[in-house]
GUTI-448826 format. One record per atom (N, C-alpha, C): residue in three letters; atom name; x, y, z. Coordinates in nm, 4 decimals, decimal comma. Each point is the difference from the previous one (the first is absolute). Layout:
<batis>
BATI/ALA/CA/X/Y/Z $
...
</batis>
This chain:
<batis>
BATI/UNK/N/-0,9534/1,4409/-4,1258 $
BATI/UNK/CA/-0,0653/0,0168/0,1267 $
BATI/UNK/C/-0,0087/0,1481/0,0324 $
BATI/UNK/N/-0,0985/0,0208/0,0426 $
BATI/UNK/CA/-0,0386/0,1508/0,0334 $
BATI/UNK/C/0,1058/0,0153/0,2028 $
BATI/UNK/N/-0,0264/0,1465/-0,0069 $
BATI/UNK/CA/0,0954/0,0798/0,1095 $
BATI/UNK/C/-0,0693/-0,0710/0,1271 $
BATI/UNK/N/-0,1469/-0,0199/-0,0492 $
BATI/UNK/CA/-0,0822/-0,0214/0,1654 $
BATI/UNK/C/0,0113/-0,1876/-0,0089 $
BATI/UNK/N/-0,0145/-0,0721/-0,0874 $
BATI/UNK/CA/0,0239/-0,1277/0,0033 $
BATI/UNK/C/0,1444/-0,0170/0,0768 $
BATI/UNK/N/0,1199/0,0509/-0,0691 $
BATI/UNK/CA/0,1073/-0,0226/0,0695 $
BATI/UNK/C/0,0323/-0,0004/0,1041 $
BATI/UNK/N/-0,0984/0,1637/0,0847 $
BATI/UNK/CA/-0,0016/0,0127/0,1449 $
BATI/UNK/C/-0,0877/-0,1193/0,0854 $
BATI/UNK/N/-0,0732/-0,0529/-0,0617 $
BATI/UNK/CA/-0,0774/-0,0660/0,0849 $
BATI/UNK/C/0,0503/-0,1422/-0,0122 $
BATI/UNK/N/0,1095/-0,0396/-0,0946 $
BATI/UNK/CA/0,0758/-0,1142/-0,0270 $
BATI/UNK/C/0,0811/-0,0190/0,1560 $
BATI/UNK/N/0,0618/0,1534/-0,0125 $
BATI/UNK/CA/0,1262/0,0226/0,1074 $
BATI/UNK/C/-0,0687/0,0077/0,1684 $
BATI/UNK/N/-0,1053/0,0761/0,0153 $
BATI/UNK/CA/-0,0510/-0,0048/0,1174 $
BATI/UNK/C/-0,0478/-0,1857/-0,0140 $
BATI/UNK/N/-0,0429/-0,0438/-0,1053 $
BATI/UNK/CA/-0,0523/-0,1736/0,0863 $
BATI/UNK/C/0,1603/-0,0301/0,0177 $
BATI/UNK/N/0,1089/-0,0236/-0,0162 $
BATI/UNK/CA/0,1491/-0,0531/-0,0172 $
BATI/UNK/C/0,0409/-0,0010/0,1224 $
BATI/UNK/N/-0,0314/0,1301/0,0530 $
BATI/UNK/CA/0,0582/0,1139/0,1101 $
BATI/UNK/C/-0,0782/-0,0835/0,1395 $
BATI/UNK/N/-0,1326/-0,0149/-0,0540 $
BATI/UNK/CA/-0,1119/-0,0493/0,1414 $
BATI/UNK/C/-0,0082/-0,1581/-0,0238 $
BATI/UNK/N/0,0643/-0,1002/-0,0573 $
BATI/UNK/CA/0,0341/-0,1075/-0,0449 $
BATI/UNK/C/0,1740/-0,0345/0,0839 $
BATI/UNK/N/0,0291/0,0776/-0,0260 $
BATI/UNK/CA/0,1863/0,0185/0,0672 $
BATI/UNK/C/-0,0104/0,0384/0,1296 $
BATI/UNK/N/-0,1091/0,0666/0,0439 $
BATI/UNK/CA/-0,0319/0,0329/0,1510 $
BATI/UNK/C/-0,0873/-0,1535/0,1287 $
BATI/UNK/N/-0,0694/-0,0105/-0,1489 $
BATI/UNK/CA/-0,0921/-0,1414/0,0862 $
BATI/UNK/C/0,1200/-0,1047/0,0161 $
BATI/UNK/N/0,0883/-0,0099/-0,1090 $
BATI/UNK/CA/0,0895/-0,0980/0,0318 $
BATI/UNK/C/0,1482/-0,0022/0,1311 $
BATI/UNK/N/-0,0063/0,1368/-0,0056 $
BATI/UNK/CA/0,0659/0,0196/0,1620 $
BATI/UNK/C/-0,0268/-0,0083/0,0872 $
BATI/UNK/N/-0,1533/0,0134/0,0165 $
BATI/UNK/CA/-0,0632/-0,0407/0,1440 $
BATI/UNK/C/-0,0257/-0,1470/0,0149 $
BATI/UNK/N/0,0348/-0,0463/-0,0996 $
BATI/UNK/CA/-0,0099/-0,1503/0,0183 $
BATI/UNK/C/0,0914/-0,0441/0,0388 $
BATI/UNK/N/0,0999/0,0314/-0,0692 $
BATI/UNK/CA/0,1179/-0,0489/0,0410 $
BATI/UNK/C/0,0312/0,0394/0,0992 $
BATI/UNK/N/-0,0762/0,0905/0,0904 $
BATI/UNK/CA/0,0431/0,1467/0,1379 $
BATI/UNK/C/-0,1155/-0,1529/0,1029 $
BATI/UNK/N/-0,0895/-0,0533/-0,0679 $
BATI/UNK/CA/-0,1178/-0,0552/0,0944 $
BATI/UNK/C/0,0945/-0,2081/0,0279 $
BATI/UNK/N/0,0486/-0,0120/-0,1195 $
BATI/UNK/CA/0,0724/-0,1215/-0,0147 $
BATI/UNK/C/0,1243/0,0227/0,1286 $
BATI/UNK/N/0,0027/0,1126/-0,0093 $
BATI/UNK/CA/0,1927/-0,0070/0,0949 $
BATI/UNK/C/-0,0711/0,0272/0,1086 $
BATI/UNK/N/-0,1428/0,0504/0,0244 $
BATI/UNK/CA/-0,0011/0,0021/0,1412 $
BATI/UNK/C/-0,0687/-0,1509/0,0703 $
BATI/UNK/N/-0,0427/-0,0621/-0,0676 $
BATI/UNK/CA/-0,0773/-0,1579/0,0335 $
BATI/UNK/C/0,1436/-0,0749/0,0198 $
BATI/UNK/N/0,0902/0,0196/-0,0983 $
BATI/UNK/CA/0,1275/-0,0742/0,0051 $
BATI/UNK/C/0,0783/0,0585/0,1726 $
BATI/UNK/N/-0,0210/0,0744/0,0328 $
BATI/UNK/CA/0,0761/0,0610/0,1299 $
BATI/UNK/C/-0,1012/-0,0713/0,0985 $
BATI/UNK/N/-0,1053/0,0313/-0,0063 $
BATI/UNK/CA/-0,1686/-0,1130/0,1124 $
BATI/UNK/C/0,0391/-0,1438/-0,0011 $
BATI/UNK/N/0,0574/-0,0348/-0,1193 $
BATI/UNK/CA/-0,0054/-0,1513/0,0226 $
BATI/UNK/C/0,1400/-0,0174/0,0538 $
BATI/UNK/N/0,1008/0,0918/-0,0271 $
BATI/UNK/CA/0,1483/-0,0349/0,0553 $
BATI/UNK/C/0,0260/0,0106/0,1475 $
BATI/UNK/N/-0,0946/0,0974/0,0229 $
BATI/UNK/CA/-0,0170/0,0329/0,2200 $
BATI/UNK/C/-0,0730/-0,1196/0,0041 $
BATI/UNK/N/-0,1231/-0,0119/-0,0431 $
BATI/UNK/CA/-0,0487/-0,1408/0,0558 $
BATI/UNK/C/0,0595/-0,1091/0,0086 $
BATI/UNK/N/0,0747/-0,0679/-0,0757 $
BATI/UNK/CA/0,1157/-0,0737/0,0243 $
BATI/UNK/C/0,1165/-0,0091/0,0446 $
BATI/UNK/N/0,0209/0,1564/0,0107 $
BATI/UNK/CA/0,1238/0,0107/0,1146 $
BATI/UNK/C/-0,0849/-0,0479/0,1703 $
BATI/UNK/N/-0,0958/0,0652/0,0175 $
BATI/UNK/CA/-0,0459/0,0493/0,1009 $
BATI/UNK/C/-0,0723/-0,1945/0,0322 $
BATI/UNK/N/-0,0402/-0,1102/-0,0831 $
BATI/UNK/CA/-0,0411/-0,1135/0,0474 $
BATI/UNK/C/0,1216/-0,1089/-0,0055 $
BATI/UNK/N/0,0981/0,0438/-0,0230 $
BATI/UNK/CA/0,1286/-0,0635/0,0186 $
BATI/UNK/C/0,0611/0,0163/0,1671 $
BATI/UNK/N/-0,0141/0,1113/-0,0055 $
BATI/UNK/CA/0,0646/0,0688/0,1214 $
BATI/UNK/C/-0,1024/-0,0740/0,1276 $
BATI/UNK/N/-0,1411/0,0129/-0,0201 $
BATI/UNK/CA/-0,1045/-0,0748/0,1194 $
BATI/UNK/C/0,0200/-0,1550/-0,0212 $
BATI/UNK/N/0,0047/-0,0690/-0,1113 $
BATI/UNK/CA/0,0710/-0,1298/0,0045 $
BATI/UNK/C/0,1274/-0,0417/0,0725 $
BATI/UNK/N/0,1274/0,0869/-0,0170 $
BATI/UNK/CA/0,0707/-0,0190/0,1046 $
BATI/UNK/C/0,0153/0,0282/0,1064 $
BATI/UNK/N/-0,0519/0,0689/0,0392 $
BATI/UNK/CA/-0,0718/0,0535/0,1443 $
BATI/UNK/C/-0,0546/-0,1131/0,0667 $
BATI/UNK/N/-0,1455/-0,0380/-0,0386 $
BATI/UNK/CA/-0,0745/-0,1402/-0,0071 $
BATI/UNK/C/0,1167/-0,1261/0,0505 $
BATI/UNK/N/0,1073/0,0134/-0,1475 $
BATI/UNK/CA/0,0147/-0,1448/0,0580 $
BATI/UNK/C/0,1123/0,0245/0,1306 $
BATI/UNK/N/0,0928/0,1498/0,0045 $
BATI/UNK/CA/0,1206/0,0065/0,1125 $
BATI/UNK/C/-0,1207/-0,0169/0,0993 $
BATI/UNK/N/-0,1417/0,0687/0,0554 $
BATI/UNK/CA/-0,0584/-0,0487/0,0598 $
BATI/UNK/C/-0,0411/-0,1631/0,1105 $
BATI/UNK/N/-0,0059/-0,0552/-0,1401 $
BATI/UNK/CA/-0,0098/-0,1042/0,0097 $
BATI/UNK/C/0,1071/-0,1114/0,0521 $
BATI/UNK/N/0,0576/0,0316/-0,0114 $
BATI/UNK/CA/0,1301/-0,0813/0,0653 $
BATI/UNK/C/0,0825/0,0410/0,1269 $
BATI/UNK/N/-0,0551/0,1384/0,0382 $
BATI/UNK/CA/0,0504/0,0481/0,1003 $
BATI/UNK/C/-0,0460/-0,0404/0,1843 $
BATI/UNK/N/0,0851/-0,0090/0,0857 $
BATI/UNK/CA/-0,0113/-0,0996/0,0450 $
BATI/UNK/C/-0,0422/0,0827/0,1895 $
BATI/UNK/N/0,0119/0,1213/-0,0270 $
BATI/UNK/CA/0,0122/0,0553/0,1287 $
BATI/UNK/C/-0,0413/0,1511/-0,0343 $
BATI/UNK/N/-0,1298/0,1064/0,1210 $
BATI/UNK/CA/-0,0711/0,1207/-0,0198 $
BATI/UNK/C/0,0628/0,1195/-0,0850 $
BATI/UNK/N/0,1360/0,0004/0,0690 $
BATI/UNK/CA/0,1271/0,0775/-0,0060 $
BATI/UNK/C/0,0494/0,0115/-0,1696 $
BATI/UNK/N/0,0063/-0,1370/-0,0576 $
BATI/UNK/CA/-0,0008/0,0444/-0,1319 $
BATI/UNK/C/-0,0993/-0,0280/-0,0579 $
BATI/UNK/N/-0,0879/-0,0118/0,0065 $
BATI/UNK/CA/-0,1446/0,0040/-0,0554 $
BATI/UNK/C/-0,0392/0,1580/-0,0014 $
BATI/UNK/N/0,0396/0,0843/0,0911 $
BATI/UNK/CA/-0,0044/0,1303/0,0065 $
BATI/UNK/C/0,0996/0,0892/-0,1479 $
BATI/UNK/N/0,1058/-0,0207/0,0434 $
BATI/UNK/CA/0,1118/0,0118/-0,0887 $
BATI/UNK/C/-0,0862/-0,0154/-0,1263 $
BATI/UNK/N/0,0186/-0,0864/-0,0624 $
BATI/UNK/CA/-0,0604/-0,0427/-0,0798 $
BATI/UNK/C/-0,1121/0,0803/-0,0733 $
BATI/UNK/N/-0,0823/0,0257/0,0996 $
BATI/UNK/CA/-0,1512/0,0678/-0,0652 $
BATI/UNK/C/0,0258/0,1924/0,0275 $
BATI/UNK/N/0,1350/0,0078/0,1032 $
BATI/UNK/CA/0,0350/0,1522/-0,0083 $
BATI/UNK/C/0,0700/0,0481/-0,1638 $
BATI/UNK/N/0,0908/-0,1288/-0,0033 $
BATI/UNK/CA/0,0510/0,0009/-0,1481 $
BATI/UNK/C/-0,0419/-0,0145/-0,1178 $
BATI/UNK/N/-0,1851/-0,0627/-0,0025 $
BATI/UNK/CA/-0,0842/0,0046/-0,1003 $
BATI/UNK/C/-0,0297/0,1654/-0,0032 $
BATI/UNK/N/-0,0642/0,0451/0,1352 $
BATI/UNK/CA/-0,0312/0,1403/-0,0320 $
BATI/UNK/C/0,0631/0,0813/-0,0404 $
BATI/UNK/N/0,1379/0,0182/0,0224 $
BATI/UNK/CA/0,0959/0,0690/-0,0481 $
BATI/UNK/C/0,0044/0,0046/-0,1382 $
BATI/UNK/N/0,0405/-0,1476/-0,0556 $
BATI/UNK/CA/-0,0048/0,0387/-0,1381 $
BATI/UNK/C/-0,1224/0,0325/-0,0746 $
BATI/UNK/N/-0,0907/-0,0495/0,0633 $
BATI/UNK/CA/-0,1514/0,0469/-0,0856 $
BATI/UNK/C/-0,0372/0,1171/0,0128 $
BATI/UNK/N/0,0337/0,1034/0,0934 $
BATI/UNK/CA/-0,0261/0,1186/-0,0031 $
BATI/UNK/C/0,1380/0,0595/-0,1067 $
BATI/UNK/N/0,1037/-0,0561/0,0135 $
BATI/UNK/CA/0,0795/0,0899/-0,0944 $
BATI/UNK/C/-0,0257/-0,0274/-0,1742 $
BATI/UNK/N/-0,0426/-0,1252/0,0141 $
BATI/UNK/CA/-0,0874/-0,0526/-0,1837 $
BATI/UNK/C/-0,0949/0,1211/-0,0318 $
BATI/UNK/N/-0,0920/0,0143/0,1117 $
BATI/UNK/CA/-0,1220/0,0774/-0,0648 $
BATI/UNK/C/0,0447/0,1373/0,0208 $
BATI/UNK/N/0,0854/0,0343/0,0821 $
BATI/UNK/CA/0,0402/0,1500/-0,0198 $
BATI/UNK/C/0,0902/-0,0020/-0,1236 $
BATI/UNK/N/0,0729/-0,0654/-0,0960 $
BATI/UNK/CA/0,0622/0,0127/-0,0911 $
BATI/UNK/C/-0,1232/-0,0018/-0,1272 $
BATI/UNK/N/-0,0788/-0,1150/0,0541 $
BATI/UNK/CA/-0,1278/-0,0044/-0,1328 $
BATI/UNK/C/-0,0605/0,0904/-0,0349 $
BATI/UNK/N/-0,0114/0,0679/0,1161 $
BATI/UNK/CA/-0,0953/0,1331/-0,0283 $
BATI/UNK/C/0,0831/0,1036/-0,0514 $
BATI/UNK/N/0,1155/-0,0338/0,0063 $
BATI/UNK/CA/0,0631/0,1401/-0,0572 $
BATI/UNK/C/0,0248/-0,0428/-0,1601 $
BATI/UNK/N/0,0052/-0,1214/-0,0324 $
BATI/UNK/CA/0,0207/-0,0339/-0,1605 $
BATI/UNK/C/-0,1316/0,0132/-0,0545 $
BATI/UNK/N/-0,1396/-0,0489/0,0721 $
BATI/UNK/CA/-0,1061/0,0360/-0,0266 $
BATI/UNK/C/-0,0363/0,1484/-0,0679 $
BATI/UNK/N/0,0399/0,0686/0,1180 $
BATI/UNK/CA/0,0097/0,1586/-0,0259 $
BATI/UNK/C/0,0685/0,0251/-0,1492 $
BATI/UNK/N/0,1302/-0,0464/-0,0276 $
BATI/UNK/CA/0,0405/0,0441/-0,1060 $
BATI/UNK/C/-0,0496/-0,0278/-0,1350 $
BATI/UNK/N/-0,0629/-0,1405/0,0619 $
BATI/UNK/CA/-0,0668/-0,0285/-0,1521 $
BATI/UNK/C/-0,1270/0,0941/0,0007 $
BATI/UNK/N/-0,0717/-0,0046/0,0850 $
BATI/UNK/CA/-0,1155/0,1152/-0,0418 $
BATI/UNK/C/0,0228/0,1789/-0,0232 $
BATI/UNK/N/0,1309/-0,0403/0,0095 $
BATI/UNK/CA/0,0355/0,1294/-0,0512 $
BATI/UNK/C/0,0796/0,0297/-0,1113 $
BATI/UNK/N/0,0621/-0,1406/-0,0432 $
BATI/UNK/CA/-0,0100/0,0239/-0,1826 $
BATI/UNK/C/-0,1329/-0,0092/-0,0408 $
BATI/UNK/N/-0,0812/-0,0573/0,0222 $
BATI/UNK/CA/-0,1290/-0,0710/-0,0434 $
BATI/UNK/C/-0,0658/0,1590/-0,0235 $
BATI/UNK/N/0,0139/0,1015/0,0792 $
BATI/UNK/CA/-0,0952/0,1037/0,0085 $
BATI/UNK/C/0,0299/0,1360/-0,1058 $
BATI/UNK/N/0,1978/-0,0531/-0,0138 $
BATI/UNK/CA/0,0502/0,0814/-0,1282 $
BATI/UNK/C/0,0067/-0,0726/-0,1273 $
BATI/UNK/N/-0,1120/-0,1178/-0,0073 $
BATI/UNK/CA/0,0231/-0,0097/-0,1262 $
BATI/UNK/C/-0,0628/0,1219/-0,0902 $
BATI/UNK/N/0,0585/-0,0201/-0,1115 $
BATI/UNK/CA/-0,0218/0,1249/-0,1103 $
BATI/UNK/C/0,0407/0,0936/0,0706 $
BATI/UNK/N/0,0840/0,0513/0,0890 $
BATI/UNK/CA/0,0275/0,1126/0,0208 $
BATI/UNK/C/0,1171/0,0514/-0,1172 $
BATI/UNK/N/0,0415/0,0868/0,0059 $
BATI/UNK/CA/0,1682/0,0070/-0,0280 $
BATI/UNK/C/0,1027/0,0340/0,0388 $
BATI/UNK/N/0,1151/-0,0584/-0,1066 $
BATI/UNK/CA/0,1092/-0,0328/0,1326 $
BATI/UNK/C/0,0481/0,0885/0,1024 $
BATI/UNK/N/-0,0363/0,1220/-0,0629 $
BATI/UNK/CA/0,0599/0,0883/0,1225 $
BATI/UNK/C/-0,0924/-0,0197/0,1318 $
BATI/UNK/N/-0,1297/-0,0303/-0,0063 $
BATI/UNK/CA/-0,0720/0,0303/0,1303 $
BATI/UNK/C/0,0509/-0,1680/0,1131 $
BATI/UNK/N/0,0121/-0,1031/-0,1377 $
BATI/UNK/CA/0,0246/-0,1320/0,0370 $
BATI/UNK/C/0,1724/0,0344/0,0979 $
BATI/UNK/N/0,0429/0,0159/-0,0747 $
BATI/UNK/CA/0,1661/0,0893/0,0855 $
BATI/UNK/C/-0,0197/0,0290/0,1173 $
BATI/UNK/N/-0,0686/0,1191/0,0297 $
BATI/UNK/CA/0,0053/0,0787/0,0935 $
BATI/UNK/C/-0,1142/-0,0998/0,1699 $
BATI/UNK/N/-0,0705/-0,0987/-0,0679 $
BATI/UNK/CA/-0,0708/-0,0709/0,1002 $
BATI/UNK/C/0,1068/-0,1028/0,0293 $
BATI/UNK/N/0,1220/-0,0689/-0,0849 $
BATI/UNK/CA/0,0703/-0,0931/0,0481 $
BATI/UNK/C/0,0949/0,0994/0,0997 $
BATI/UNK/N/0,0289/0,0812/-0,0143 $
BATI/UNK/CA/0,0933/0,0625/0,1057 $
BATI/UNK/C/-0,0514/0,0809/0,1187 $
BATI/UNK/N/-0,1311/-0,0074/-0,0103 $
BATI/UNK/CA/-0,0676/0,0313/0,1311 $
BATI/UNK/C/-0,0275/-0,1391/0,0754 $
BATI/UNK/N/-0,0019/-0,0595/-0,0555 $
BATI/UNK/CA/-0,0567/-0,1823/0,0762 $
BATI/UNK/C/0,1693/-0,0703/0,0026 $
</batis>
């Protein structure tokens, strides 16, 4: 094999090893979408049904103060795991030193 075949062996390897991290970078972030979504229709199901059985304004209030509560603290946590994944996602192919220095700023 010639000097320029080899290089162009190693650059497809290199951009082959890169496509496959963003997949796996695009797989972990659908896997995190579908894990809030099911946290987040569990949580309105029991809501729904403590709703539902509740018998007087007072905790019917309770109740839907304590839905908001936790649903605002779900999506303020989501967005911050969100964040992190799009921010490996954005160092893929970087290297490790630059990958380093973004985990200890975040």
């Amino acid at each position: 094999m010639s000097e320029a075949t080899d290089s162009a062996v190693t650059t497809w390897m290199q951009a082959v090893d890169g496509y496959q991290t963003c997949l796996q970078a695009c797989i972990g972030w659908q896997q995190e979408l579908a894990r809030f979504a099911d946290l987040r229709l569990a949580g309105n199901r029991r809501t729904w049904e403590a709703l539902m059985s509740t018998r007087d304004v007072a905790q019917a209030l309770k109740i839907q103060q304590d839905w908001a509560t936790q649903a605002a603290s779900d999506y303020t946590e989501e967005a911050t795991r969100l964040a992190r994944l799009a921010t490996s996602l954005s160092l893929t192919g970087t290297t490790p030193d630059v990958q380093t220095a973004a985990t200890l700023v975040a």
